[in-house]
C-alpha positions in Angstrom: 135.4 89.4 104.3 132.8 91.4 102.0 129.4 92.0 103.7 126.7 91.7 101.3 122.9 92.1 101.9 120.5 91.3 99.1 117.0 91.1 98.7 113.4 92.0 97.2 112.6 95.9 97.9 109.2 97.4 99.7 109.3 100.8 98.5 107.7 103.3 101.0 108.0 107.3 100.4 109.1 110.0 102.7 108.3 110.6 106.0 107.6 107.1 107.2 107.5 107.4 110.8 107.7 105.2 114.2 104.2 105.0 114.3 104.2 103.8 110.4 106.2 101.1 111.4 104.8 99.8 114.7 101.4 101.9 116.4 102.1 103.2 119.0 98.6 102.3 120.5 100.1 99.1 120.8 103.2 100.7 123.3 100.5 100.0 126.4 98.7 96.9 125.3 98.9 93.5 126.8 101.9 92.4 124.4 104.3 90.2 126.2 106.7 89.4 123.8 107.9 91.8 121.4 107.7 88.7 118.5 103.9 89.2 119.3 103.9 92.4 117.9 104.8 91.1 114.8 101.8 91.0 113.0 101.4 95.0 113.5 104.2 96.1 111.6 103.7 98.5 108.5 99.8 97.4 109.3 98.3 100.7 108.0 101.0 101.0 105.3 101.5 97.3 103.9 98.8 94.9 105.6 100.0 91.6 106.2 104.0 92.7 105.7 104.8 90.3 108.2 103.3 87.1 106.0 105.2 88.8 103.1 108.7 89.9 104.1 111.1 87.2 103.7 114.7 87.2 105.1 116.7 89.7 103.5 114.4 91.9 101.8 115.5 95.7 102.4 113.3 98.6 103.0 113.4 101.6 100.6 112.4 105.0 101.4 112.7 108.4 100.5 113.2 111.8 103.3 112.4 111.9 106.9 112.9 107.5 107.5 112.0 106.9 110.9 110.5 109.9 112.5 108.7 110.4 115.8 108.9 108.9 119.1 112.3 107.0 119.8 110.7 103.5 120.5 113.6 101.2 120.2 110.6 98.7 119.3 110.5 99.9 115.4 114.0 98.9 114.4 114.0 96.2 116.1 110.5 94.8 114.8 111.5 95.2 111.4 115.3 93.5 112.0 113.1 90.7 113.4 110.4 90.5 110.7 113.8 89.6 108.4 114.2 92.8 107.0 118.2 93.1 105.7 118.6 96.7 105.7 116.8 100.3 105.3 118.0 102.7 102.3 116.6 106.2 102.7 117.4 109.6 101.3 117.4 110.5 104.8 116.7 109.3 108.3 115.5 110.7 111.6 118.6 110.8 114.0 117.1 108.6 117.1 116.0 106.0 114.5 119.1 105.9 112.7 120.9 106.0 116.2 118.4 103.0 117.1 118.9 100.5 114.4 122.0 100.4 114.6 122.3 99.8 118.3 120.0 97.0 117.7 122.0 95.8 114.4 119.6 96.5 112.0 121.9 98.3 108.8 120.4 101.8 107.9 122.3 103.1 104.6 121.7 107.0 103.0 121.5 107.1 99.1 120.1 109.7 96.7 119.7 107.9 93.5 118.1 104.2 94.8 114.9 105.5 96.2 114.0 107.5 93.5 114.2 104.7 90.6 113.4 101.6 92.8 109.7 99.8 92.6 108.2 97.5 94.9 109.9 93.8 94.3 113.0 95.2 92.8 116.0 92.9 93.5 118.5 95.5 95.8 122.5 94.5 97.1 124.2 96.1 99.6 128.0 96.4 99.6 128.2 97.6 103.0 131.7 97.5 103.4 132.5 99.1 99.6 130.0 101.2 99.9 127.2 100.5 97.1 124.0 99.6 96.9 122.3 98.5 93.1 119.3 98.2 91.9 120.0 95.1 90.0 116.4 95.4 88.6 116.5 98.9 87.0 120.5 98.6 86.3 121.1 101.5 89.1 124.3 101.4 91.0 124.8 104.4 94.3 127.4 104.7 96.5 127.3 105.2 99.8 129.4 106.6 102.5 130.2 102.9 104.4 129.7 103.2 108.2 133.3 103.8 110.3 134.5 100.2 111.1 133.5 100.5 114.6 130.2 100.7 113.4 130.7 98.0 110.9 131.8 95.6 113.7 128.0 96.6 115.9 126.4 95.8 113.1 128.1 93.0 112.2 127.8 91.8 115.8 123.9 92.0 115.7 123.9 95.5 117.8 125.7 97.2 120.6 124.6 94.5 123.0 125.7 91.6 121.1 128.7 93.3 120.5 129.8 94.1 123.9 128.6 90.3 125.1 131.6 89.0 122.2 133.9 90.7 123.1 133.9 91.7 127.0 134.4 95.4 126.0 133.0 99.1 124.7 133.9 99.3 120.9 135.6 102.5 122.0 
Protein backbone atom coordinates (compact mmCIF):
# COMPACT_ATOMS: atom_id res chain seq x y z
CA UNK A 1 0.00 0.00 0.00
CA UNK A 2 1.64 3.39 -1.25
CA UNK A 3 2.17 5.93 1.53
CA UNK A 4 1.50 9.34 0.39
CA UNK A 5 1.68 12.64 2.41
CA UNK A 6 0.55 15.88 0.90
CA UNK A 7 0.14 19.23 1.91
CA UNK A 8 0.61 23.20 1.78
CA UNK A 9 4.52 24.02 2.52
CA UNK A 10 5.98 26.55 5.37
CA UNK A 11 9.32 27.22 3.96
CA UNK A 12 11.94 27.95 6.75
CA UNK A 13 15.86 28.29 5.87
CA UNK A 14 18.86 26.62 7.36
CA UNK A 15 19.69 26.19 10.64
CA UNK A 16 16.27 26.01 12.22
CA UNK A 17 16.98 24.79 15.62
CA UNK A 18 15.07 23.06 18.73
CA UNK A 19 14.76 26.23 20.20
CA UNK A 20 13.14 27.67 16.75
CA UNK A 21 10.65 25.11 17.07
CA UNK A 22 9.60 25.07 20.75
CA UNK A 23 11.70 27.74 23.43
CA UNK A 24 13.24 26.18 25.46
CA UNK A 25 12.30 28.73 28.31
CA UNK A 26 9.24 26.95 28.23
CA UNK A 27 11.26 23.36 29.17
CA UNK A 28 10.71 24.57 33.10
CA UNK A 29 7.47 26.42 33.00
CA UNK A 30 4.25 25.34 34.61
CA UNK A 31 3.08 23.34 31.29
CA UNK A 32 1.12 20.26 32.14
CA UNK A 33 0.25 18.90 29.01
CA UNK A 34 2.47 18.97 26.20
CA UNK A 35 -0.92 19.96 23.82
CA UNK A 36 -0.49 23.20 26.06
CA UNK A 37 2.50 24.06 24.51
CA UNK A 38 1.01 24.26 21.35
CA UNK A 39 0.57 27.72 20.89
CA UNK A 40 4.52 28.22 21.21
CA UNK A 41 5.63 26.47 18.37
CA UNK A 42 7.67 28.34 15.51
CA UNK A 43 6.43 31.56 17.87
CA UNK A 44 9.49 33.68 17.04
CA UNK A 45 9.64 32.26 13.51
CA UNK A 46 5.87 32.00 12.27
CA UNK A 47 3.48 33.67 15.02
CA UNK A 48 0.37 31.98 15.27
CA UNK A 49 1.64 28.65 13.28
CA UNK A 50 -0.41 26.67 15.39
CA UNK A 51 -3.93 28.68 14.13
CA UNK A 52 -2.43 28.17 10.62
CA UNK A 53 -1.00 24.65 10.15
CA UNK A 54 -3.57 22.39 8.97
CA UNK A 55 -3.28 18.52 8.91
CA UNK A 56 -0.85 17.50 6.53
CA UNK A 57 1.05 20.45 5.67
CA UNK A 58 4.90 19.62 5.51
CA UNK A 59 7.75 21.63 6.78
CA UNK A 60 10.49 22.71 4.31
CA UNK A 61 13.94 23.64 5.14
CA UNK A 62 17.24 24.04 4.05
CA UNK A 63 20.90 22.76 6.18
CA UNK A 64 21.28 22.17 9.75
CA UNK A 65 17.03 21.06 10.44
CA UNK A 66 16.66 20.55 13.90
CA UNK A 67 19.74 21.55 15.78
CA UNK A 68 20.48 21.98 19.48
CA UNK A 69 19.31 20.47 22.52
CA UNK A 70 17.66 16.88 22.01
CA UNK A 71 14.23 17.79 23.47
CA UNK A 72 12.03 15.04 22.27
CA UNK A 73 9.31 17.85 22.78
CA UNK A 74 10.12 19.58 19.09
CA UNK A 75 9.18 16.69 16.93
CA UNK A 76 6.69 15.73 18.63
CA UNK A 77 4.96 19.31 18.92
CA UNK A 78 5.12 19.74 15.35
CA UNK A 79 3.71 15.85 14.59
CA UNK A 80 0.90 17.09 16.95
CA UNK A 81 0.29 20.62 15.46
CA UNK A 82 -0.65 18.31 12.10
CA UNK A 83 2.47 18.72 10.42
CA UNK A 84 2.84 15.61 7.68
CA UNK A 85 6.41 15.55 7.30
CA UNK A 86 9.87 17.65 7.34
CA UNK A 87 11.99 17.95 3.99
CA UNK A 88 15.44 19.40 4.63
CA UNK A 89 18.73 19.48 2.86
CA UNK A 90 19.98 18.21 5.98
CA UNK A 91 19.13 17.42 9.57
CA UNK A 92 20.75 17.40 13.02
CA UNK A 93 21.25 13.64 13.93
CA UNK A 94 19.31 13.63 17.49
CA UNK A 95 16.41 15.35 15.76
CA UNK A 96 16.28 13.23 12.94
CA UNK A 97 16.79 10.20 15.40
CA UNK A 98 13.76 11.92 17.45
CA UNK A 99 11.02 12.26 14.88
CA UNK A 100 11.21 9.36 13.91
CA UNK A 101 10.95 7.61 17.25
CA UNK A 102 8.01 9.73 17.73
CA UNK A 103 6.58 9.01 13.97
CA UNK A 104 6.94 12.19 12.72
CA UNK A 105 8.47 11.43 8.74
CA UNK A 106 11.80 13.51 8.22
CA UNK A 107 12.87 13.17 4.41
CA UNK A 108 16.54 14.69 2.90
CA UNK A 109 16.27 16.30 -0.61
CA UNK A 110 18.56 18.73 -2.42
CA UNK A 111 16.49 20.21 -5.06
CA UNK A 112 12.81 20.86 -3.02
CA UNK A 113 14.06 23.32 -0.58
CA UNK A 114 15.76 25.43 -2.84
CA UNK A 115 12.72 26.09 -5.44
CA UNK A 116 9.80 25.70 -2.89
CA UNK A 117 7.75 29.02 -1.52
CA UNK A 118 5.63 29.32 1.35
CA UNK A 119 2.00 27.66 0.36
CA UNK A 120 3.36 25.49 -2.26
CA UNK A 121 1.35 22.29 -2.68
CA UNK A 122 4.25 19.29 -1.71
CA UNK A 123 3.59 15.06 -1.97
CA UNK A 124 5.53 12.67 -0.50
CA UNK A 125 6.12 9.21 -1.92
CA UNK A 126 7.56 7.83 1.07
CA UNK A 127 7.73 4.43 0.00
CA UNK A 128 9.02 5.31 -3.92
CA UNK A 129 10.97 7.68 -2.78
CA UNK A 130 9.88 11.22 -4.19
CA UNK A 131 8.79 14.22 -3.09
CA UNK A 132 7.21 17.19 -5.86
CA UNK A 133 6.66 20.38 -5.79
CA UNK A 134 3.37 20.11 -7.54
CA UNK A 135 3.32 23.95 -7.47
CA UNK A 136 6.68 24.80 -9.28
CA UNK A 137 6.55 21.35 -11.42
CA UNK A 138 9.78 19.97 -9.24
CA UNK A 139 9.97 16.33 -8.74
CA UNK A 140 13.37 14.89 -6.08
CA UNK A 141 13.94 11.66 -5.12
CA UNK A 142 14.83 10.55 -2.12
CA UNK A 143 16.52 7.75 -0.51
CA UNK A 144 13.11 5.93 1.19
CA UNK A 145 13.73 4.94 4.80
CA UNK A 146 14.71 0.96 5.30
CA UNK A 147 11.28 -0.84 5.80
CA UNK A 148 11.89 -1.20 9.46
CA UNK A 149 11.80 2.32 9.56
CA UNK A 150 8.94 2.53 7.31
CA UNK A 151 6.90 0.27 9.59
CA UNK A 152 7.85 3.00 13.04
CA UNK A 153 6.70 5.51 11.10
CA UNK A 154 3.91 3.98 9.86
CA UNK A 155 3.10 2.76 13.33
CA UNK A 156 3.00 6.47 14.78
CA UNK A 157 6.67 5.91 16.44
CA UNK A 158 8.79 3.37 18.24
CA UNK A 159 6.29 3.24 21.06
CA UNK A 160 3.22 2.66 19.07
CA UNK A 161 5.06 0.27 17.15
CA UNK A 162 6.26 -1.96 19.81
CA UNK A 163 2.49 -1.68 21.66
CA UNK A 164 1.07 -3.35 17.90
CA UNK A 165 3.03 -5.71 17.74
CA UNK A 166 4.36 -7.10 21.31
CA UNK A 167 8.03 -6.83 19.94
CA UNK A 168 11.44 -4.73 19.05
CA UNK A 169 11.31 -4.13 15.15
CA UNK A 170 14.72 -5.80 15.25
Amino acid sequence: MAWIIRGRAWRLGDNISTDHIISGKYKFAKINKLEDMLPYVFEEVIPGFYKKVQPGDVIVAGRGFGYGSSREHAPRLLKLAGVGAVIAKSFHRIFYRNAINIGLPVIVAERIPDVTQQGDTITIDMEGGVVRNETRGVEDRFQPPPPVLLEILRAGGIVEYIKRNNRLPW
